[in-house]
C-alpha positions as CSV (number, residue, x, y, z in Angstrom):
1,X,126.9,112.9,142.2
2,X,123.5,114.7,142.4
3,X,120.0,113.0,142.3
4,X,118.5,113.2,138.8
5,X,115.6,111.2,136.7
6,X,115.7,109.9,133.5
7,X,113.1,108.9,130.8
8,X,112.6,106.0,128.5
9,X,110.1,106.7,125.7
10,X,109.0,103.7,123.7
11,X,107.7,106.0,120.8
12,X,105.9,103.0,118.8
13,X,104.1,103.1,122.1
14,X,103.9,106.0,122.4
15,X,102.3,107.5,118.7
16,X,100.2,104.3,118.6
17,X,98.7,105.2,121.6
18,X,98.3,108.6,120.8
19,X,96.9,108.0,117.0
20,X,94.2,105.9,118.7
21,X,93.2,108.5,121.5
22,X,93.2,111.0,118.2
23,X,91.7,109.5,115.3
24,X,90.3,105.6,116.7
25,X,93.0,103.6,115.7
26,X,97.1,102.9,115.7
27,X,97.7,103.9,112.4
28,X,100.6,106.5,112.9
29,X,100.3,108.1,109.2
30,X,96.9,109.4,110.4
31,X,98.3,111.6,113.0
32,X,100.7,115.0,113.0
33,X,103.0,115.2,115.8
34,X,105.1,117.9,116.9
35,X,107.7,115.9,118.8
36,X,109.8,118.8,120.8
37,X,106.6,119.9,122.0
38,X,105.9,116.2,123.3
39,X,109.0,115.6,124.3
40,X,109.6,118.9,126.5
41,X,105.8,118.6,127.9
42,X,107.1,114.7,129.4
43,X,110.2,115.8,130.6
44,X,108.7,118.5,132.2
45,X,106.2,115.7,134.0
46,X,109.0,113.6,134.8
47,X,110.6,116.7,136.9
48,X,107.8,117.8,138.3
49,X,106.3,114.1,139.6
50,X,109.6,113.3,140.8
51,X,111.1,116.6,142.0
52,X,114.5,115.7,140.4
53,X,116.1,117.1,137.3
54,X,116.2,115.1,134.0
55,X,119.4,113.4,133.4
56,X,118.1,112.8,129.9
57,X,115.1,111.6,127.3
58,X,116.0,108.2,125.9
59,X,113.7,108.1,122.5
60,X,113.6,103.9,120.9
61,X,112.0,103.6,117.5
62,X,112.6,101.7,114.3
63,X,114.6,102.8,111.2
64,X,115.3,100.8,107.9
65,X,118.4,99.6,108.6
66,X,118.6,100.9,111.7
67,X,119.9,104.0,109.8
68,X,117.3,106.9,110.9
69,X,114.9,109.2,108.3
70,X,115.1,113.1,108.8
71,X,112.7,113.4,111.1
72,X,114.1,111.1,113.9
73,X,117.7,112.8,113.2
74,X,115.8,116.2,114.2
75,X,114.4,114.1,117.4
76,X,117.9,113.1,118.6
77,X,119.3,116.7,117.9
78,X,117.1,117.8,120.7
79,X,118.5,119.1,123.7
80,X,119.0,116.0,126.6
81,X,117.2,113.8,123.7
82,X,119.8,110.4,123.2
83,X,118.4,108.7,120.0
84,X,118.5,105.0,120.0
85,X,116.6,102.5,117.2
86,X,116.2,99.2,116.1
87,X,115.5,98.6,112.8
88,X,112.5,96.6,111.0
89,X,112.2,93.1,109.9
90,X,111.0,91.3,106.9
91,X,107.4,91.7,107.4
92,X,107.7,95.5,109.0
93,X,108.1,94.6,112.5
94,X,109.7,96.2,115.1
95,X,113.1,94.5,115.8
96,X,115.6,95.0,118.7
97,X,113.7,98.2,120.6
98,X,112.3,96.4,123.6
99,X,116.3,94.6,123.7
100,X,117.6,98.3,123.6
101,X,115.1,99.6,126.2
102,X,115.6,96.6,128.3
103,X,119.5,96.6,128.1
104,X,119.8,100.8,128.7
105,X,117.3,100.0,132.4
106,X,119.5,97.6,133.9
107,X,123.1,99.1,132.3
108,X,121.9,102.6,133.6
109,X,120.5,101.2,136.9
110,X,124.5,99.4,137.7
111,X,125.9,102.3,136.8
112,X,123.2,104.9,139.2
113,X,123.1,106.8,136.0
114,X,119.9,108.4,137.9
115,X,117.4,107.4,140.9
116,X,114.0,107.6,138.7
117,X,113.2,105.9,135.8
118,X,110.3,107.1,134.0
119,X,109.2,104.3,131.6
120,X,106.9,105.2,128.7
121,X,105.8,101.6,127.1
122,X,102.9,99.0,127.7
123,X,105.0,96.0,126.5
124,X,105.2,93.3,128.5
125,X,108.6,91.6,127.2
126,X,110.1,95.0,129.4
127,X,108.6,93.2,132.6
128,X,112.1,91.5,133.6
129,X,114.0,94.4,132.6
130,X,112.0,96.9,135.2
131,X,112.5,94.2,137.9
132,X,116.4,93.8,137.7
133,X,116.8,97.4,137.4
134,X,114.3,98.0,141.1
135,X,117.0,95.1,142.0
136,X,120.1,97.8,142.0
137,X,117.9,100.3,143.9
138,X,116.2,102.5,141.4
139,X,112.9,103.4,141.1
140,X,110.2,102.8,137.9
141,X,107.7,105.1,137.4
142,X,105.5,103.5,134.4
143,X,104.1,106.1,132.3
144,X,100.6,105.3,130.1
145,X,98.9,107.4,127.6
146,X,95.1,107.4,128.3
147,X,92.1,106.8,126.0
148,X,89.1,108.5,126.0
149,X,87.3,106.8,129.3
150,X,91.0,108.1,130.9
151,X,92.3,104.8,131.7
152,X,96.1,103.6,130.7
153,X,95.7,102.3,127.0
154,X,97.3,98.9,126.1
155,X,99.6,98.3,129.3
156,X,100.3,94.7,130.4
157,X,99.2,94.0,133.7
158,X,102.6,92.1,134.9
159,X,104.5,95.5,133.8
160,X,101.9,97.6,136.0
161,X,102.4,94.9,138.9
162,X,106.2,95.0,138.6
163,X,106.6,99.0,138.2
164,X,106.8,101.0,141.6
165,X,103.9,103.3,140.3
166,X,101.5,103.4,136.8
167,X,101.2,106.8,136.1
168,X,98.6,107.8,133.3
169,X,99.7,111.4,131.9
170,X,97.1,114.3,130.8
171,X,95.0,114.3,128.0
172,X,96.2,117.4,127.3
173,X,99.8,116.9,127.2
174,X,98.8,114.6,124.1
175,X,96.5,116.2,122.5
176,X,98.2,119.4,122.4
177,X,101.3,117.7,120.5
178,X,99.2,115.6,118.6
179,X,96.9,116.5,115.5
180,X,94.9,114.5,113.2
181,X,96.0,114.7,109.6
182,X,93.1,115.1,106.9
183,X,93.9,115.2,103.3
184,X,90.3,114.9,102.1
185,X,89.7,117.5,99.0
186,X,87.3,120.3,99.3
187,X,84.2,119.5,97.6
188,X,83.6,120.3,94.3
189,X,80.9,123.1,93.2
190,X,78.0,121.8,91.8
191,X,77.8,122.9,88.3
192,X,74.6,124.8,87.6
193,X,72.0,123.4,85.5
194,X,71.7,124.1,81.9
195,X,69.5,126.2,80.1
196,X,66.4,124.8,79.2
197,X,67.3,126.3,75.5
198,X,70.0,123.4,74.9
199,X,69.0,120.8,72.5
200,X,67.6,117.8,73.5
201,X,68.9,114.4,73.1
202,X,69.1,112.2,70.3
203,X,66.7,109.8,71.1
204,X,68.3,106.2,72.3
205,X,68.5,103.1,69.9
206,X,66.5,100.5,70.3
207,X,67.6,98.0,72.4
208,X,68.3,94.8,70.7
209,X,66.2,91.8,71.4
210,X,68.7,89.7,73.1
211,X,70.9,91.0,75.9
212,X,75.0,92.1,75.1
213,X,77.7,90.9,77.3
214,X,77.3,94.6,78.4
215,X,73.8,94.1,79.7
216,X,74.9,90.9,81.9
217,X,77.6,93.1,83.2
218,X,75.2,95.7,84.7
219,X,72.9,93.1,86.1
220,X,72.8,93.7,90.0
221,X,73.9,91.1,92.0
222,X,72.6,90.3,95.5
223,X,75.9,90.3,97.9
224,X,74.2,87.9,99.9
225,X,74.0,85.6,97.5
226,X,77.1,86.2,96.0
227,X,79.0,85.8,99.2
228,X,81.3,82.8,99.3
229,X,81.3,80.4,102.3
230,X,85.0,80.3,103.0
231,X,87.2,83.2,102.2
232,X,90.8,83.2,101.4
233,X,93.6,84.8,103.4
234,X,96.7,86.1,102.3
235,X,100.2,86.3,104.2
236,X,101.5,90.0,104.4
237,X,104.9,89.0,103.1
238,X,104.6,87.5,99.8
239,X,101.1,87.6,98.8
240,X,100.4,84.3,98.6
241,X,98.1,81.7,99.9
242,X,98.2,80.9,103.3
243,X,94.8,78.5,103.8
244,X,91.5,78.6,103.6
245,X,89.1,79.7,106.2
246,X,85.7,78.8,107.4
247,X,83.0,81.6,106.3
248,X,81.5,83.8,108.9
249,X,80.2,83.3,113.0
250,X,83.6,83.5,114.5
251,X,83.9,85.0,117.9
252,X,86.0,87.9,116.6
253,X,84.4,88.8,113.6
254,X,82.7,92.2,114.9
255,X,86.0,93.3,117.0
256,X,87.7,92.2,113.1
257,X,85.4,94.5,110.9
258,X,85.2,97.6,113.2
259,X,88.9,97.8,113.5
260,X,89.2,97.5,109.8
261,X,87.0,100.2,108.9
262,X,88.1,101.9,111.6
263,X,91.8,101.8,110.0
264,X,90.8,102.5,106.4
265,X,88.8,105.5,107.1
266,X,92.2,107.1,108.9
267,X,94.0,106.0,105.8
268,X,91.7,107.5,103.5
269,X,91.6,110.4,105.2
270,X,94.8,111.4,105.9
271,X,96.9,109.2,102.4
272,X,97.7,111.5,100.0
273,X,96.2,109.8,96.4
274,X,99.4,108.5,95.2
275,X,99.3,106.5,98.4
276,X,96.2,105.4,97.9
277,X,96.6,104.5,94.3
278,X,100.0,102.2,95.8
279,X,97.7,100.4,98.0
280,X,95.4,99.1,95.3
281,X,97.9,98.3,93.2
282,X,99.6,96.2,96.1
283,X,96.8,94.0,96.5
284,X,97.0,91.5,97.8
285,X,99.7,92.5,99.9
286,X,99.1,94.8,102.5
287,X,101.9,97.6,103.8
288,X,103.8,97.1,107.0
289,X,102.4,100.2,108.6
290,X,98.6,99.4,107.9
291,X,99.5,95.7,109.0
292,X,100.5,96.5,112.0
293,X,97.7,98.9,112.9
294,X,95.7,96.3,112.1
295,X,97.2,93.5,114.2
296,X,97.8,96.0,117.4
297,X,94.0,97.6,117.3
298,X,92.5,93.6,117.4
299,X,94.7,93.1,120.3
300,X,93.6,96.1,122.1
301,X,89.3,95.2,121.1
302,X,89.9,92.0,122.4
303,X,92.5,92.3,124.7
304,X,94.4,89.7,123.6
305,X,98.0,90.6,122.3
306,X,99.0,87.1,121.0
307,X,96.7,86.6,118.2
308,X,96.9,83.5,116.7
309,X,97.2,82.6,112.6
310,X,93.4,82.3,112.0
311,X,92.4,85.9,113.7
312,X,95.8,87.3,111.7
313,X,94.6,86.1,108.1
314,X,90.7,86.4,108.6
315,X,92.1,90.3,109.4
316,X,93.9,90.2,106.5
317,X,91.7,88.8,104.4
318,X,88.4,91.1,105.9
319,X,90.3,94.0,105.2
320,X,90.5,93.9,101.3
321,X,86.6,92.5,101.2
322,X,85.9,95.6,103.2
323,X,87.9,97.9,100.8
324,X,86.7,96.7,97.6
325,X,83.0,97.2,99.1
326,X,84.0,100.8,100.1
């Protein structure tokens, strides 16, 4: 049987990492991707740093249902391109991807499907899985996508220490596959100013001596002032409640707010206005995709990937505030 390599692509990995490297955060709406460029330009890597021909692209994302949309069937009708997916959960979460990856390492490692594994993820839950597979003699090359200082973006240090090699792969291999998607409308013209010909106004009515509910409204109002001292958070399943708060001085709060406005401006930018018009009216639930931006680009600020319930709904909660001031 001849020597060959084969490659494992965590692509929730994979396009979060790249979406951050191209716009400044996860979100993967925000980015366009032309996945047989990608895909060729890593197999091509994994040839060339291993001097072995690919056995095959394994490609792990999530479907509803586990059934997958067009685009993924267009991915696994690439040549050498095996499709495999989990599906999501309740709240939008990946579920059953790392199991997958982790099963196909060790099964294909028993079986010598190929000496070189080329692993493409940063999750930590895979660490085990790269060690039994080096246990039936096969080697794992671990595969990063690099931010803008060039480093590996959002790997876990046990999976670097139990890989045989971390190898961070060009800029250009990503950015030439990867575009950022902007939706914003061309201005408008200014109109030009009337003729000075036109009539001129009627002249206002006096105001009356004690102020309308219409005048209270258009009082200004000091945020400042205005801001409570606790704020409440919302769950991202159902809406509702999930406890109160203290107000503002936690450690996080600047990492929370940079990465939220961070994450709205890709959205705006790149949702069409029917999406944007679903996301007000979903308030105050927020959509699995932007939830999970969220959540991963607080992880990576603080570099912390098990956040705990009051960082998750002070996020939540911060990133409606944030909206409605925008």
């Amino acid at each position: 049987m001849r020597s060959t390599c084969s490659l494992y692509i965590d692509a929730g990995y994979l396009l979060a990492s790249a979406a951050t490297r191209v716009t400044g955060t996860s979100l993967r709406s925000g980015i366009h991707v032309d996945y047989d460029k990608l895909i060729k330009s890593l197999a091509q890597l994994a040839e060339t740093r291993s001097g072995l021909p690919m056995l095959r692209a394994h490609w792990y994302d999530s479907a509803r249902n586990g059934v997958p949309d067009v685009q993924q069937e267009r991915i696994g009708e690439l040549p050498r391109v095996k499709l495999r997916l989990g599906r999501f959960g309740v709240n939008g979460e990946q579920k059953g991807v790392d199991l997958r990856i982790g099963l196909d390492l060790v099964a294909h490692a028993r079986n010598n499907a190929s000496d070189v594994f080329f692993l493409l993820s940063g999750d930590d839950d895979l660490t085990e899985a790269v060690e039994e597979a080096q246990v039936h003699g096969v080697q794992v090359v671990l595969l990063a996508v690099p931010n803008t200082d060039k480093k590996a973006h959002a790997v876990s240090k046990h999976l670097i220490l139990a890989a045989d090699e971390l190898d961070i792969i060009g800029g250009d291999t990503v950015d030439a596959a990867v575009l950022k998607v902007d939706r914003r409308p061309e201005p408008k013209p200014i109109p030009a100013r009337p003729a000075a010909t036109s009539p001129r106004p009627a002249a206002a009515a006096p105001r009356p001596a004690f102020p309308t509910p219409r005048d209270l409204a258009s009082l200004s109002v000091d945020p400042a002032a205005a801001r409570p001292t606790s704020v409440l958070a919302y769950t991202v399943s159902t809406g509702s409640p999930a406890h109160v708060l203290p107000g503002y001085g936690d450690e996080h709060e600047k990492y929370i707010d940079e990465v939220v406005r961070r994450v709205l401006a890709s959205f705006r930018e790149s949702a069409s206005a029917e999406e944007k018009l679903e996301l007000q009216r979903a308030k105050p639930w927020i959509p699995p995709e932007i939830d999970r931006a969220l959540l991963q680009d607080v992880s990576d600020s603080i570099q912390c990937y098990d956040l705990n319930e009051q960082v998750r709904c002070r996020l939540r909660a911060r990133f409606w505030e944030i909206h409605d001031e925008e």
